[in-house]
C-alpha positions, 0 to 999 in steps of 0.5 A: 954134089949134095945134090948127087948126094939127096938122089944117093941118100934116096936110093941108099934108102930104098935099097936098105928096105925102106923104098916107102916113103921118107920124111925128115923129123929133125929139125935144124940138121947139119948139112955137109960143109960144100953145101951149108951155105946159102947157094947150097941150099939155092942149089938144092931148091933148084934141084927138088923142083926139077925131081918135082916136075919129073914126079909129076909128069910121072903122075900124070902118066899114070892117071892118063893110062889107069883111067880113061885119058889115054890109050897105050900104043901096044898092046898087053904083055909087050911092055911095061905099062899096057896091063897097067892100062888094061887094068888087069890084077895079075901085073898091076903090083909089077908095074907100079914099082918106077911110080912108087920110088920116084914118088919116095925120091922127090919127097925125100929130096924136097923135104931136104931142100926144105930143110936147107932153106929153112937153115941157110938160106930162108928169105924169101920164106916162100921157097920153103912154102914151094917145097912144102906144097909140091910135098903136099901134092906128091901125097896127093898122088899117093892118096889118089893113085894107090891103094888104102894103106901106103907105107911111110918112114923116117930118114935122118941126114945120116941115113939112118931110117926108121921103117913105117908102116901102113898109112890109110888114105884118109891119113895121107890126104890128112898128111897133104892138107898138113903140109898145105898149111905149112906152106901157107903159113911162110908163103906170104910173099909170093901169091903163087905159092899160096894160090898153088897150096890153096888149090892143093888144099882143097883137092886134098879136102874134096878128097876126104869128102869135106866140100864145104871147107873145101871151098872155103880154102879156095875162095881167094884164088883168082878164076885167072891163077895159072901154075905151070911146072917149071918145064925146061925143054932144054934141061933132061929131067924137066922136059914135057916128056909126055910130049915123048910119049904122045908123039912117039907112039906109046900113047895117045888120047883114047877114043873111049878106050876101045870099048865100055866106059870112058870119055871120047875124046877125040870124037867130043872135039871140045876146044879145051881138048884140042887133038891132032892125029900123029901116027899109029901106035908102037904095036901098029894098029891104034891111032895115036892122038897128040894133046896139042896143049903138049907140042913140044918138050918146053911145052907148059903144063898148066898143072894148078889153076883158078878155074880148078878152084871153081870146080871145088866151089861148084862140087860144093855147092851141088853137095849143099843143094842137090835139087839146084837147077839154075843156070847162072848164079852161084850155084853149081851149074852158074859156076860152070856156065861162068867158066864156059863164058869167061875162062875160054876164048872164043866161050862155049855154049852154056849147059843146060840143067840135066834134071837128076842129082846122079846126072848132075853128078855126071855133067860136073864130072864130065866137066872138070874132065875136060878143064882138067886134062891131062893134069894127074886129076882124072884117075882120082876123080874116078875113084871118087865116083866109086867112093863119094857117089856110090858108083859102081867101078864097072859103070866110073872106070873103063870096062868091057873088052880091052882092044886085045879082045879080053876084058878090062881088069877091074882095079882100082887103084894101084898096090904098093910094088913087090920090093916093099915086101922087104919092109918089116913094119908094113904088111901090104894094102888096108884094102883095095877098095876106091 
């Protein structure tokens, strides 16, 4: 029932003009009678993952279609989310409205649950380390996949909400490394949780350009970590839902999005991006690609690892030395080759130095593309291209002529979604820039 209740209080939120995102600021709450006990908080831990696992599959999707992972199956104007693919500024603020709410649900419900444990049930600490970390990463997906200028407010137990006004990403990412380090500081007993919050602390630095410490936050990840989304084939909610989507015909890996930019992947036949023709797409006429890692609805999804923690480590290293031109050792291509060698069975043929720092820049990029697939990074690495590196959009993100024959949107980012207008204390994006 309370958790019926969390999901109530969310939408009682959204309706009331404050559908931006909500975090608690008392501490020591009351919770309702049925649920102030330690299987009540239990119950609600279990249900702000399962919100959890749903929101970042969400996530996933929507960095899969804005970038260069995955093509939709239609074509635009015949559903909701191929403009979203297109990128074209006209239907974007449309289209981002589902992301953006479930976004505000998940943080609202596991800043509850963390509540919860911390009062009724708060052994082992660990689990209010889980929830702080997963509401780490939901302000990552913030940070990544919208615009500069996201809302945030406060909600109390009683519904009463205090409305926020625009957020600027560097804050949001500032946000997430925050509550990183909260996670980190009750996750002693569980190395799972403090490896998920190290990584997530380092994606979050590398996004606010701090490469050095961002290395440093994943020096005792073990190139071995796996987390993988507490995926339930058997429970709605918490399936591998993209497995729906890729076998279904609404959307498949791209080919190099039908023209201009973007990674083929289906022609680069890497191992770490395994695929399999399903079916043309719902419109007819595109071939659909299954990822094969996704091959059923209880498939896991390998959503924070050690070798993404290298990766860090390798894109500081290049930043510390430009010019570094070796193949093995600790530099940035040795961590590379290290991982060709040691993280894939059977191992990959070691990369040959590409002689330039922008091409430098390319092969690490390419990389992490591939050892990342799929896992909600592609969409933000992108925008760092533009932003970090001085890339121009047209030559980072998908462009030229879209498979409808007009041509690709030049977007960004997304925009907060058109309901948000109802809220008074926020006036809309900072800026629309990477």
């Amino acid at each position: 029932m309370r958790l019926s209740g969390l999901f109530v209080l969310a939408a009682a939120c959204l309706l009331a003009a404050c559908s931006d995102l909500t975090k608690v600021e008392n501490q020591g709450i009351v919770q309702p009678t049925s649920v102030a006990n330690p299987v009540g908080a239990l119950a609600q831990h279990a249900g702000a993952t399962r919100v959890f696992v749903a929101d970042a599959i969400t996530a996933i999707s929507v960095s899969a279609m804005f970038s260069d992972e995955w093509v939709l199956g239609d074509f635009p104007g015949n559903g909701s989310n191929t403009n979203l693919d297109a990128r074209r500024p006209a239907t974007t603020a449309q289209q981002t409205g589902l992301s953006f709410v479930n976004h505000a649900n998940a943080l609202t419900t596991l800043i509850f649950a963390k509540e919860a444990l911390k009062q009724y049930a708060p052994t082992p600490s660990s689990l209010q380390g889980q929830m702080l970390a997963y509401m780490g990463y939901v302000e990552l997906f913030l940070a990544e996949q919208f615009c500069n200028g996201v809302p945030f407010s406060t909600i109390d137990i009683n519904g009463i909400a205090t409305l926020g006004g625009a957020t600027s990403r560097d804050n949001v990412y500032l946000r997430a490394v925050a509550h990183f380090d909260s996670a980190l500081a009750v996750s002693a007993d569980s190395a799972r949780v403090l490896n998920l919050a190290r990584v997530g602390k380092a994606r979050a630095l590398i996004g606010l350009g701090r490469f050095a410490d961002a290395a440093a936050a994943v020096a005792g990840v073990p190139t071995s970590f796996v987390y993988n989304l507490e995926i339930l084939g058997s429970l709605a909610g918490a399936q591998n839902s993209l497995f729906t989507t890729m076998s279904g015909g609404g959307a498949g890996l791209s080919t190099g999005k039908d023209g201009g930019n973007g990674i083929d992947w289906i022609g680069a036949t890497d191992a770490r991006v395994k695929t399999t023709f399903q079916r043309l797409g719902t419109g007819g006429t595109t071939p659909m690609y299954l990822f094969t890692r996704d091959n059923s609805l209880g498939a896991p999804i390998a959503f924070t690892t050690g070798v993404e923690a290298r990766l860090y480590e390798a894109e500081a290293a290049l930043q510390a030395n430009h010019n570094d031109a070796a193949t093995t050792g600790t530099g940035w291509l040795g961590i590379l080759n290290t991982l060709r060698a040691s993280a894939i069975t059977p191992a990959l043929a070691p990369l040959a130095d590409p002689g330039t720092f922008d091409a430098r820049v390319d092969l690490l990029f390419r990389e992490k593309a591939f050892w990342t697939f799929l896992t909600a990074k592609r969409m933000g690495d992108l925008r760092r291209l533009v932003r970090q590196y001085g890339r121009a959009q047209d030559k980072v993100f998908p462009s030229g002529l879209y498979k409808d024959g007009s041509p690709m949107g030049t977007e960004v980012n997304l925009v907060t979604p058109l309901s948000e207008g109802a809220n008074t204390s926020y006036t809309g994006c900072i800026d629309r820039s990477a």
